[in-house]
C-alpha positions in Angstrom: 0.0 0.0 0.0 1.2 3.6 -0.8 -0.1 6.9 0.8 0.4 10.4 -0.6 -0.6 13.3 1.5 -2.0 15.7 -1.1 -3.6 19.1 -1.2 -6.3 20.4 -3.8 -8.5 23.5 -3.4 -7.0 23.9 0.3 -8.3 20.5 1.6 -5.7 17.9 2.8 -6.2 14.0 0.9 -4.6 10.8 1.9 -4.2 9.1 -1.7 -4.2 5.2 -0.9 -3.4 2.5 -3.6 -3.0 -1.7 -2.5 -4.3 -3.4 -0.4 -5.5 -2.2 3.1 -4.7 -5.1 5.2 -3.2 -6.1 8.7 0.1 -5.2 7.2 -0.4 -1.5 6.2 -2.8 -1.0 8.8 -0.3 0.4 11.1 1.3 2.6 8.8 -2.2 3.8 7.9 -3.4 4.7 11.2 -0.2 5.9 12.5 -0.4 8.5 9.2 -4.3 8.9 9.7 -3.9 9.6 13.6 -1.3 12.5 12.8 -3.3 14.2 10.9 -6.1 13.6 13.3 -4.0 14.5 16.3 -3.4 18.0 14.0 -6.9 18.7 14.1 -7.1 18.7 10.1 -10.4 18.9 8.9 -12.2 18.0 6.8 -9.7 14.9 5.9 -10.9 13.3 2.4 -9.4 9.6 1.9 -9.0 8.4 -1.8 -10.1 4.7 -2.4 -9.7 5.3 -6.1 -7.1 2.7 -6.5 -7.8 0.5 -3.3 -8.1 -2.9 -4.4 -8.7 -4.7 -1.1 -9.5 -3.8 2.6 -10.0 -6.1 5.8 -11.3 -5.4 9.1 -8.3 -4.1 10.4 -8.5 -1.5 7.7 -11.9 -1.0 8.7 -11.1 -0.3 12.2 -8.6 2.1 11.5 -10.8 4.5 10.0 -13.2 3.5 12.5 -10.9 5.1 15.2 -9.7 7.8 12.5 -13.5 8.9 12.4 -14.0 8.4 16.1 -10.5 11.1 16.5 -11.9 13.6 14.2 -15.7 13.4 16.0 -14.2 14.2 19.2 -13.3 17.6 17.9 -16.2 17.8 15.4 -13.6 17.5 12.1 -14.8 15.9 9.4 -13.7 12.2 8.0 -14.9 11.5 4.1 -14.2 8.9 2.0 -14.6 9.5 -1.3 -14.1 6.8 -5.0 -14.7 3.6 -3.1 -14.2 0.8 -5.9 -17.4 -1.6 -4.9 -15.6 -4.2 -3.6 -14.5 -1.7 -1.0 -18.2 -0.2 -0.9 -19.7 -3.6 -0.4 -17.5 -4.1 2.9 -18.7 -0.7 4.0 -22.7 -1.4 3.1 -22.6 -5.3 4.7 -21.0 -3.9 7.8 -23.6 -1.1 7.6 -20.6 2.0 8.2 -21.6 3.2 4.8 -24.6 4.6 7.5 -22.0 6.1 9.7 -19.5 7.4 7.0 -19.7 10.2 4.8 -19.0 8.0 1.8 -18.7 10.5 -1.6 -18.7 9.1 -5.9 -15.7 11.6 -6.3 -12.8 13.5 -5.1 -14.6 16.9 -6.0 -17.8 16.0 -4.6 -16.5 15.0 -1.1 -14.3 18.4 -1.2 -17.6 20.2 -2.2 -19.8 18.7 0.2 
């Protein structure tokens, strides 16, 4: 898994691209929980080239969102390939997520 911090129209995006598993989970969160910790918000996390994610995956933006609620940021995930969606919808977080079609429309939301 690889994960670019980028910047567009003044909002901060993790770029992701593998596999979200129990190996890059702690990279992810300890990257995810920074920025957290920093108090940036909103935070908009590209799926766009995600091609896998398991629970632990799922629990670290579970705490990510959990971080940013505590200080009323914002947490949205944005160009979930549907594999990725599915997980989100059969664990029902799709109801707790902001979950966006695009890039733009999460940064426009």
């Amino acid at each position: 898994m690889t994960i670019i911090l980028i910047e567009k129209y003044g909002k901060k995006i993790l770029e992701l691209s593998g596999e979200i598993d129990m190996n890059a989970s702690p990279v992810l969160r300890k990257e995810l929980m920074t920025l957290v910790k920093k108090g940036v918000t909103p935070l908009v996390i590209d799926f766009n080239n995600v091609s896998y994610i398991d629970s632990s995956g799922i629990a670290t933006f579970v705490e990510g969102l959990k971080g940013m609620m505590a200080f009323g940021g914002k947490l949205k995930l944005a160009a979930l390939p549907s594999a990725v969606k599915e997980i989100f919808s059969f664990s029902k977080l799709d109801r707790v997520f902001e979950i966006y079609g695009s890039i733009d429309d999460a940064i426009n939301s």
